[in-house]
C-alpha positions as CSV (number, residue, x, y, z in Angstrom):
1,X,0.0,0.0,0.0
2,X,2.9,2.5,1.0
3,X,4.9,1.5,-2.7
4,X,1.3,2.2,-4.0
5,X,1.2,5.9,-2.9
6,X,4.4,6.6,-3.3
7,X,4.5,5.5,-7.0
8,X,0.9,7.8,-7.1
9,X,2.8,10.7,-5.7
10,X,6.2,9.9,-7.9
11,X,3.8,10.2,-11.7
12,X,1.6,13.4,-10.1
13,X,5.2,15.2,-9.3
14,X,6.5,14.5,-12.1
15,X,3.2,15.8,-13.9
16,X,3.6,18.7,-12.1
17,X,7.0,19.5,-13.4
18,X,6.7,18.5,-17.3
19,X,3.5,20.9,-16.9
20,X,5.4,23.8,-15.5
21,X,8.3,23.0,-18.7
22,X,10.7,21.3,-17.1
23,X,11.5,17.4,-16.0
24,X,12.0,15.8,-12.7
25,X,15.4,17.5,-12.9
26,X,14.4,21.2,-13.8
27,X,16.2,20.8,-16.8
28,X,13.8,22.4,-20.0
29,X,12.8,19.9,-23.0
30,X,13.1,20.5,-26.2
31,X,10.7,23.5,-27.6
32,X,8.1,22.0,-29.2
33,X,3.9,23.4,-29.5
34,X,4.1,22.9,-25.9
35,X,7.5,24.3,-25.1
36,X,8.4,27.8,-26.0
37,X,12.6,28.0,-27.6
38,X,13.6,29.9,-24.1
39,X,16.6,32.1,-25.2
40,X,19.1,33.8,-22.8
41,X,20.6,37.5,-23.6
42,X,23.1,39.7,-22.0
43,X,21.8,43.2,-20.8
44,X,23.9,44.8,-23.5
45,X,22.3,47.7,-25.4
46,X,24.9,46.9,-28.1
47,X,22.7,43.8,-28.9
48,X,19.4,44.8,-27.6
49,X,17.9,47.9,-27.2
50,X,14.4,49.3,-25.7
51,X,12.1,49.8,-29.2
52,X,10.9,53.3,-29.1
53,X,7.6,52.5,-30.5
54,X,6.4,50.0,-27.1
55,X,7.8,49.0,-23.9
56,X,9.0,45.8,-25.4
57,X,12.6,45.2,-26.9
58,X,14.6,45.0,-30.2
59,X,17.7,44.2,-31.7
60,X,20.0,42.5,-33.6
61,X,20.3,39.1,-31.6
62,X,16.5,39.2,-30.9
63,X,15.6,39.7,-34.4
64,X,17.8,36.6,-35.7
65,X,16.3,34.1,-33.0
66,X,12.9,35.5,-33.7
67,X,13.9,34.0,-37.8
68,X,15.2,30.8,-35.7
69,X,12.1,30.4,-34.1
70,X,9.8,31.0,-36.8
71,X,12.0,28.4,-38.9
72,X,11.1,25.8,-36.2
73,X,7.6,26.8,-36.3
74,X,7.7,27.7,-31.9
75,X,6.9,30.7,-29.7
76,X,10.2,32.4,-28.4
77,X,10.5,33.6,-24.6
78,X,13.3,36.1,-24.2
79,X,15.6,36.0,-20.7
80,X,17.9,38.4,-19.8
81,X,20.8,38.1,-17.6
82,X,23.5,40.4,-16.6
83,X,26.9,38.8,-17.5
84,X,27.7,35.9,-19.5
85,X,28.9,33.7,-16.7
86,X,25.4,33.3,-15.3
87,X,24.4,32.9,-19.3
88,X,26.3,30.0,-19.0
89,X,25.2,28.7,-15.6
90,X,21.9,28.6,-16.8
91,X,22.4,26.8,-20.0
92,X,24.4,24.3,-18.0
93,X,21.9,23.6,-15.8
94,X,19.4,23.5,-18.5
95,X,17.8,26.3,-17.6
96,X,17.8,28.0,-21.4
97,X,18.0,26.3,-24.8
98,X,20.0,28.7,-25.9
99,X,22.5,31.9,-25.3
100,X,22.5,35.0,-28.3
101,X,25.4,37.1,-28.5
102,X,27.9,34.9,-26.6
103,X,31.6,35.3,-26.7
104,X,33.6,32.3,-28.1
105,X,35.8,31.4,-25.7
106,X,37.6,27.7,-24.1
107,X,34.1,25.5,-23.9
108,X,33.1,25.3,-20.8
109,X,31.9,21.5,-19.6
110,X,27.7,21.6,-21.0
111,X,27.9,23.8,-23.5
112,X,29.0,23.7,-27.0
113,X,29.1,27.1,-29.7
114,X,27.6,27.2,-32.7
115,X,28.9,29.2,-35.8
116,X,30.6,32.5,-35.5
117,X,27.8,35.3,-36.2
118,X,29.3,38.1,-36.0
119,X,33.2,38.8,-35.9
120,X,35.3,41.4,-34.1
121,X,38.8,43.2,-33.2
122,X,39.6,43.0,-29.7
123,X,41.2,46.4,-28.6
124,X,43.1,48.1,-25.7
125,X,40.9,51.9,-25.9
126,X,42.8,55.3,-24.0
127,X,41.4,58.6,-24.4
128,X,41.5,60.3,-27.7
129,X,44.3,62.8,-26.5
130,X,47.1,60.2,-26.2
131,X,49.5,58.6,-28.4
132,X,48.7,55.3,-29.9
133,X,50.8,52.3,-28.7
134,X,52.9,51.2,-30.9
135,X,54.8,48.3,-29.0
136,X,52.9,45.9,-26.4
137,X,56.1,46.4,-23.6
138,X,54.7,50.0,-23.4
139,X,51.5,48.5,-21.2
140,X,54.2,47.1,-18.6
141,X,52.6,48.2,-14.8
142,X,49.6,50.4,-17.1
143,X,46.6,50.0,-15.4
144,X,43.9,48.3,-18.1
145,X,40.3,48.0,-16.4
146,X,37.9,45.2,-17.7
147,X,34.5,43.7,-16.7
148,X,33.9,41.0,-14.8
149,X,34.4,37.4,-16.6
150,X,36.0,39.4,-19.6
151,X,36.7,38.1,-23.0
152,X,39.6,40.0,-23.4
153,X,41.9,38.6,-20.7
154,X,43.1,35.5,-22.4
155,X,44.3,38.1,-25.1
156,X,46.0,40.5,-22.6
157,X,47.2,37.1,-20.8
158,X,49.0,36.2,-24.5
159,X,51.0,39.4,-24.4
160,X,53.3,37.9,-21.9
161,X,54.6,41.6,-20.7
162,X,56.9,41.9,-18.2
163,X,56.6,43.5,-15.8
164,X,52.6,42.3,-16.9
165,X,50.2,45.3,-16.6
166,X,47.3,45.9,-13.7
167,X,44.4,44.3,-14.7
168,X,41.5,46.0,-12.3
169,X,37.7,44.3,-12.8
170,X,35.3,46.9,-13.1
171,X,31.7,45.8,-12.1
172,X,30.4,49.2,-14.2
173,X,27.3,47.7,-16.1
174,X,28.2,46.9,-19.6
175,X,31.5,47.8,-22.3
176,X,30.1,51.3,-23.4
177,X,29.9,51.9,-19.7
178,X,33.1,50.9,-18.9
179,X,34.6,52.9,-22.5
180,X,32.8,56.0,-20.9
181,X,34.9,55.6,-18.4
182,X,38.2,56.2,-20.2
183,X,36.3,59.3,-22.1
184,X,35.7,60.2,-18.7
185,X,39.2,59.9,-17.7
186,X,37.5,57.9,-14.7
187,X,40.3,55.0,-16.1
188,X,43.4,54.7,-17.8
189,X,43.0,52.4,-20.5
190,X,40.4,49.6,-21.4
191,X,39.9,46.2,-23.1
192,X,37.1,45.6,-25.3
193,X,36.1,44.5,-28.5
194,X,35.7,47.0,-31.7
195,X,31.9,46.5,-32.2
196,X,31.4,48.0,-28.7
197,X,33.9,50.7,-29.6
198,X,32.2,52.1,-32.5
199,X,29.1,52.2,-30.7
200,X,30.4,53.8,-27.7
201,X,32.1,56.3,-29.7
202,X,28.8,57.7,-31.0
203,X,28.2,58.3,-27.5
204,X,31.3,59.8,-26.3
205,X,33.7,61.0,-28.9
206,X,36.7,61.4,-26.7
207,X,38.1,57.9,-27.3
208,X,40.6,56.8,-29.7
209,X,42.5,53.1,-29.8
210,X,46.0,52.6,-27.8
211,X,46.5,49.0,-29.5
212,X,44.7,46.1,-31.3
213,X,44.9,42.6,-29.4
214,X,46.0,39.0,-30.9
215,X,43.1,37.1,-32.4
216,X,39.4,38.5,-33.4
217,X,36.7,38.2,-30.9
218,X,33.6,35.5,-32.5
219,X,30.4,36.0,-31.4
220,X,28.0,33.0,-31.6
221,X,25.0,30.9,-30.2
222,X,25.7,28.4,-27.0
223,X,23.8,25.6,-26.3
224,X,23.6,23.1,-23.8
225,X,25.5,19.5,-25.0
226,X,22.7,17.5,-24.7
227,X,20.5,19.1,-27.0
228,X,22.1,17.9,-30.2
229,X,18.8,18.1,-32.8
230,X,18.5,21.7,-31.4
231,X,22.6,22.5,-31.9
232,X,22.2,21.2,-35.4
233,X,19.2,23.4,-36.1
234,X,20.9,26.0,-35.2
235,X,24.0,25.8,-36.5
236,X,22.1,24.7,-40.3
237,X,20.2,28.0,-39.4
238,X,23.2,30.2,-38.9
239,X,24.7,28.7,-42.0
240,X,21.7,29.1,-44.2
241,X,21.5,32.7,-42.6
242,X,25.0,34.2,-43.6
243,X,24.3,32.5,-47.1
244,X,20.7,33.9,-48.4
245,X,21.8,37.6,-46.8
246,X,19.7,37.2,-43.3
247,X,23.0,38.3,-41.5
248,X,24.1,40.9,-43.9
249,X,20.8,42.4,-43.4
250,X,20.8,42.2,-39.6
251,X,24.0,43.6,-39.3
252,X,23.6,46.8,-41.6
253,X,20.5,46.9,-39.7
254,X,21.8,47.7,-36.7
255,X,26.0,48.6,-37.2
256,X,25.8,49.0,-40.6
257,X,25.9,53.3,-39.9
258,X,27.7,53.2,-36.9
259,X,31.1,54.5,-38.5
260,X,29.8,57.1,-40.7
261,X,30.6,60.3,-38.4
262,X,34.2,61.3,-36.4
263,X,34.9,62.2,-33.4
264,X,34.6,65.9,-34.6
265,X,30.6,65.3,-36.0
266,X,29.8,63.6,-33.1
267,X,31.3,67.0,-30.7
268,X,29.4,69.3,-32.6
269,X,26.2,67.3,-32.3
270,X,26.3,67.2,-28.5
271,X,27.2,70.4,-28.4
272,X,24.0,71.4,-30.4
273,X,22.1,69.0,-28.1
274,X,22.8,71.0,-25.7
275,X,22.4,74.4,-27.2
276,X,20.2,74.5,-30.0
277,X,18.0,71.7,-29.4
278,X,15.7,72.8,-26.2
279,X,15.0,75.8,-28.5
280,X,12.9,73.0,-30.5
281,X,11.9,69.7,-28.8
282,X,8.7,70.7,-28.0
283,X,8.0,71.2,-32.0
284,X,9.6,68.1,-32.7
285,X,7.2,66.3,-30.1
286,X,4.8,68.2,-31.6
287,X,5.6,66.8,-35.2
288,X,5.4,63.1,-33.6
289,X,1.7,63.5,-32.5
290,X,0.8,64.7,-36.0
291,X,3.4,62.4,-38.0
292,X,3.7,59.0,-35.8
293,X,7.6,59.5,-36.2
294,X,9.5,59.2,-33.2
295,X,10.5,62.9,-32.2
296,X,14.2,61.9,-32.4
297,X,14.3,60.8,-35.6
298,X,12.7,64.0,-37.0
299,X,15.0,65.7,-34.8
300,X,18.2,63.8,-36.1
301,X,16.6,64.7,-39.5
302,X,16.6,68.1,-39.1
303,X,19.9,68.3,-37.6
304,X,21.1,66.6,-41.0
305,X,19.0,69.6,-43.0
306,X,20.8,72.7,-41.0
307,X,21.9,71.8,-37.5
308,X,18.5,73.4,-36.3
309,X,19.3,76.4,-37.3
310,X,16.0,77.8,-38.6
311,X,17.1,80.3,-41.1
312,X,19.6,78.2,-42.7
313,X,19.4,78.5,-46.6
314,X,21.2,76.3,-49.8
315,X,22.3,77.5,-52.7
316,X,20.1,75.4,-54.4
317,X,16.9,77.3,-52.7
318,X,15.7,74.7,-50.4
319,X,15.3,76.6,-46.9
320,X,14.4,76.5,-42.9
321,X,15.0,74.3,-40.4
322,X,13.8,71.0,-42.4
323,X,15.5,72.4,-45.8
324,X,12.0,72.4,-47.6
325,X,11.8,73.3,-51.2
326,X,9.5,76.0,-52.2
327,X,7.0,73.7,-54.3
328,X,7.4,71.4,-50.8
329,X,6.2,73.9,-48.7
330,X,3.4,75.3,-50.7
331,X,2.1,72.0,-51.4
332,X,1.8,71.4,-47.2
333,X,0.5,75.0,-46.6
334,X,3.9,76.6,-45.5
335,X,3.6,80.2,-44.9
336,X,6.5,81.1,-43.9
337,X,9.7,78.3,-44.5
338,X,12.3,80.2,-41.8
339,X,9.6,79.6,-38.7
340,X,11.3,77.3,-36.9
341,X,7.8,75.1,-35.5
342,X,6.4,75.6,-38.6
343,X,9.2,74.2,-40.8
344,X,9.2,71.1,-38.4
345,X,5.7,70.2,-38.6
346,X,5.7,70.5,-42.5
347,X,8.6,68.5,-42.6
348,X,7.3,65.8,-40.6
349,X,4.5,65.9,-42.6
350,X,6.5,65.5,-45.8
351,X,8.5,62.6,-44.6
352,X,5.0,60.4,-43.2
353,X,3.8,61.2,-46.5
354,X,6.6,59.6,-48.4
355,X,6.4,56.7,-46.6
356,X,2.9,56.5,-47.2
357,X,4.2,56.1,-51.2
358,X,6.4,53.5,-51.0
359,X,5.5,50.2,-52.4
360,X,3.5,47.9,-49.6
361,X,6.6,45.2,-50.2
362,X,9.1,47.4,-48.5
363,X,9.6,47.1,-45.1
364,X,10.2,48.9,-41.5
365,X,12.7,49.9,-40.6
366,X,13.7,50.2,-44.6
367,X,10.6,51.9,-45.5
368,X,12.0,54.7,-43.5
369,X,15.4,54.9,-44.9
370,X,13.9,54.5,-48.0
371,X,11.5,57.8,-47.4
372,X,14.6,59.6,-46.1
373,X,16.5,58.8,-49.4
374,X,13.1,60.4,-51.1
375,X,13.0,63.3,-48.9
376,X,16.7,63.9,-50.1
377,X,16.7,63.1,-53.4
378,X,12.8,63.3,-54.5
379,X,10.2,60.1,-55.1
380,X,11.3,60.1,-58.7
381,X,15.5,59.3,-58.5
382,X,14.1,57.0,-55.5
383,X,12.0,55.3,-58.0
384,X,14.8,54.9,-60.4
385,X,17.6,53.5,-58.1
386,X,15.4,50.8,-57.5
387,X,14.0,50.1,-61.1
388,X,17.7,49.3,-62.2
389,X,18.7,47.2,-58.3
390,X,17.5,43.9,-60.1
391,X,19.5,43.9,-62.8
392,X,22.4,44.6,-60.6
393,X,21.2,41.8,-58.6
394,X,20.2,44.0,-55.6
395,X,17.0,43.9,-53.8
396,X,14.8,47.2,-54.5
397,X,13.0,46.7,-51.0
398,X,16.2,46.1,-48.6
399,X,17.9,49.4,-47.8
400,X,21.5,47.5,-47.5
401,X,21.1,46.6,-51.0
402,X,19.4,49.8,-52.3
403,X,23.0,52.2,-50.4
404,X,24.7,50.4,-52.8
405,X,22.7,51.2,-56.1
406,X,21.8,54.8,-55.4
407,X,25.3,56.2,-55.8
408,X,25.4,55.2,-59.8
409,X,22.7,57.4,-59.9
410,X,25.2,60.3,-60.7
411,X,26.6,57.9,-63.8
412,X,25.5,59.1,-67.1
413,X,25.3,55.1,-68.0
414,X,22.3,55.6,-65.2
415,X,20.8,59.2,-65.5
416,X,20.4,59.1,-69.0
417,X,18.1,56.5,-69.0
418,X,15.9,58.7,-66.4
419,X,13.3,60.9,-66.5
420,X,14.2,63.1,-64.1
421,X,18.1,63.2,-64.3
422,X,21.0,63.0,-62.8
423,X,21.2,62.6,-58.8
424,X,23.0,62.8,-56.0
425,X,22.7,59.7,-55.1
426,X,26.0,59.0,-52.7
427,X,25.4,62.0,-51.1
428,X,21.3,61.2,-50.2
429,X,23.0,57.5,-48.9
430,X,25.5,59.4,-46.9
431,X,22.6,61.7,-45.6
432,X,20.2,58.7,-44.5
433,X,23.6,57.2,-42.5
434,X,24.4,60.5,-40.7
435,X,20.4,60.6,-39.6
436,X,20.8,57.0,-38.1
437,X,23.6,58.1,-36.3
438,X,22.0,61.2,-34.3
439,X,19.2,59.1,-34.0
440,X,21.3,56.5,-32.0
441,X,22.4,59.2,-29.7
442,X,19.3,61.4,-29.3
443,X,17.7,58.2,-28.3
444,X,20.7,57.0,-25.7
445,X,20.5,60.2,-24.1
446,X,17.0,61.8,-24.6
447,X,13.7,59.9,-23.7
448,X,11.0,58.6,-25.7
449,X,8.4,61.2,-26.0
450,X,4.7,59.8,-24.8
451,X,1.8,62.7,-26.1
452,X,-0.8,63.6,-23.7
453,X,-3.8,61.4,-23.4
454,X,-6.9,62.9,-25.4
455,X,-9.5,64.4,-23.6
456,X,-13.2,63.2,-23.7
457,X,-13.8,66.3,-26.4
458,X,-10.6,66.0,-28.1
459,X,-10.8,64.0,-31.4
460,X,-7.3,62.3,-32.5
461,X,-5.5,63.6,-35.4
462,X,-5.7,61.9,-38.2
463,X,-2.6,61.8,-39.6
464,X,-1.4,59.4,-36.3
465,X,-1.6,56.0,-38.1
466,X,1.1,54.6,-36.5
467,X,4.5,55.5,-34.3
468,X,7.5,54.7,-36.5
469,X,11.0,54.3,-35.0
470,X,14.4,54.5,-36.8
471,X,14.6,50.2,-36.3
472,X,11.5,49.5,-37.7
């Protein structure tokens, strides 16, 4: 009777358990239509970021699982965790079916990597003021601060220096934090990897590279060992991914502008945060409510058009704050093109508009590139760049492909066979890249903008469709 029970209790435990998603062991089965694909990241803003549209989150490692997930035809539950180490605690213990985003590094027992995704320098970073090194001995006794459980130690450890320089592990949040650090002259030097340092040096533009380090950094999934149908998914995935363009696409999504502006661009910028752009963020919030456009972007955008100066004019005759030509401006109503509010709202307007052109097949956050290209180069060139992408084997609907096509647009072996002419086509890429680039800082450092809620009288505008941020 007692082997009875405890046989009854053993199968309603275990019940229990495989219910809640995991086994007798807590270890998670496989995802299935039961069993969501529970995917570990690292609270790094380089590979995930709040979306400005929702309280949810984006990015680049979230947007390849989500492709991975799909592929296996199974929901996807996102975990975050603050270092790697406990990344790879938890797939050890099976707590995860997979890490994004991971460093490749000596396997730990449990886990096995899948293909590199993405690829990187590892660097030593110093303020921009100083001399870079050009011999290794030179970091004898320097201090070099890292973060806990850092990639870059086996590589400072390979430098065999002697006397070795003072590694000090600084529990600072994540790499830009710790690079802000240097910029901050808070520390002396840094280890990191380059992807991290062209990011961070949108943010602070004070930091320069003392030295590169042995041996690229490899970023790639982990998985636990015992999941070997799942690790060959993945790593067929990954394959298929960096074949058909999924990766190329991914990346230029989110690095592919990061190294358009200096260290000089990105001064003046802040500098005009601080000064200029007060004078007009309420307008720009403004332009949100009646465009849907995240106040940022259109912010970044005029920044691009004159550096929010609102009397700026071009030789060409385009003028105000949002550089509207005159036909532009009496087509929206403009009365007067060097009112600073006025210029913003039309501008806005302009931009929602030429999204609202574009072809249904072409994507967010592409559709907006795409409209930016427009607003630079007009609807017409736009249209023309992407009539000749196929036969240059180029995607008309992918902005990665289309930066590469609009620059022939000043080639009479192009223009001539268009309409409207010869373009400026590099220079409306160049000006779409720039815009991404303010956008990235106005949104690290200035908050998303949430209008008012209507009142019981007030009726909502109609041009608010839908809230479109510079990822898509």
């Amino acid at each position: 009777m007692r082997e009875m029970f405890l046989l009854r209790l053993f199968a309603l435990l275990s019940s229990l358990l495989l219910a809640g998603g995991c086994d007798w062991f807590g270890r998670l089965p496989p995802p299935g239509p039961e069993q969501p694909l529970v995917v570990g990241l690292p609270a790094d803003p380089v590979f995930q970021q709040n979306a400005p549209d929702s309280e949810g989150m984006e990015g680049f490692s979230r947007d390849l699982v989500a492709e991975f997930a799909k592929e296996l035809g199974v929901e996807v539950r996102f975990v975050t965790h603050t270092n790697h180490a406990t990344l790879t605690d938890e797939l050890r213990k099976g707590r995860l079916h997979l890490a994004a985003a991971m460093p490749v590094r000596d396997t730990p027992p449990g886990v096995s990597y899948g293909p590199a995704i993405i690829e990187t320098r590892q660097l030593i970073v110093q303020h921009a003021s100083a001399l870079p090194l050009d011999d290794p001995a030179r970091l004898a006794e320097r201090e070099i601060s890292v973060l806990p459980d850092s990639a870059q130690l086996p590589a400072l450890q390979a430098l065999a220096i002697d006397p070795p320089p003072r590694i000090v592990v600084r529990n600072v949040g994540e790499e830009t934090d710790l690079f802000a650090g240097v910029a901050r002259r808070r520390f002396d030097l840094a280890a990191g990897d380059e992807l991290h340092f062209d990011v961070a040096s949108n943010y602070y533009p004070d930091l320069g590279i003392a030295m590169a380090l042995p041996d690229k950094l490899a970023y790639a999934w982990a998985l636990p060992t015992e999941m070997t149908d799942l690790r060959e998914r993945a790593e067929q995935f990954v394959t298929r991914a960096r074949l058909d363009g999924t990766l190329r696409r991914l990346h230029d999504r989110y690095f592919g502008h990061i190294k358009r502006l200096d260290a000089r661009d990105i001064q003046g910028f802040l500098e005009h945060v601080r000064t200029r752009l007060p004078d007009f963020r309420h307008a720009f919030q403004e332009a949100q409510e009646i465009s849907g456009i995240d106040w940022r972007l259109l912010a970044a955008l005029g920044y691009q058009e004159s550096k929010w100066d609102p009397l700026a004019t071009s030789p060409t005759g385009v003028r105000g704050l949002m550089m509207l030509t005159g036909e532009t401006a009496d087509r929206l109503g403009v009365i007067n093109r060097l009112d600073g509010r006025e210029s913003i709202l039309a501008g806005a307007k302009y931009l929602a508009m030429l999204m609202e052109e574009l072809p249904e097949d072409i994507k967010q956050p592409d559709r907006l590139w795409f409209a930016l290209a427009a607003y630079n180069l007009g609807m017409g060139h736009l249209r023309g760049g992407r009539h000749f992408a196929p036969g240059l084997k180029r995607d008309p609907n992918l902005w990665v492909d289309m930066k590469e096509v609009l620059p022939l647009l000043s080639r009479p072996e192009y223009y001539e066979r268009l309409k409207s002419g010869r373009a400026r086509g590099g220079e409306a890429v160049i000006m779409v890249e720039n815009i991404r680039n303010y956008y990235d800082v106005l949104s690290r450092f200035e908050p998303i903008y949430t209008p008012p809620s209507l009142g019981p009288t007030q009726k909502p505008r109609p041009e608010k469709k839908r809230r479109t941020s510079a990822r898509g």
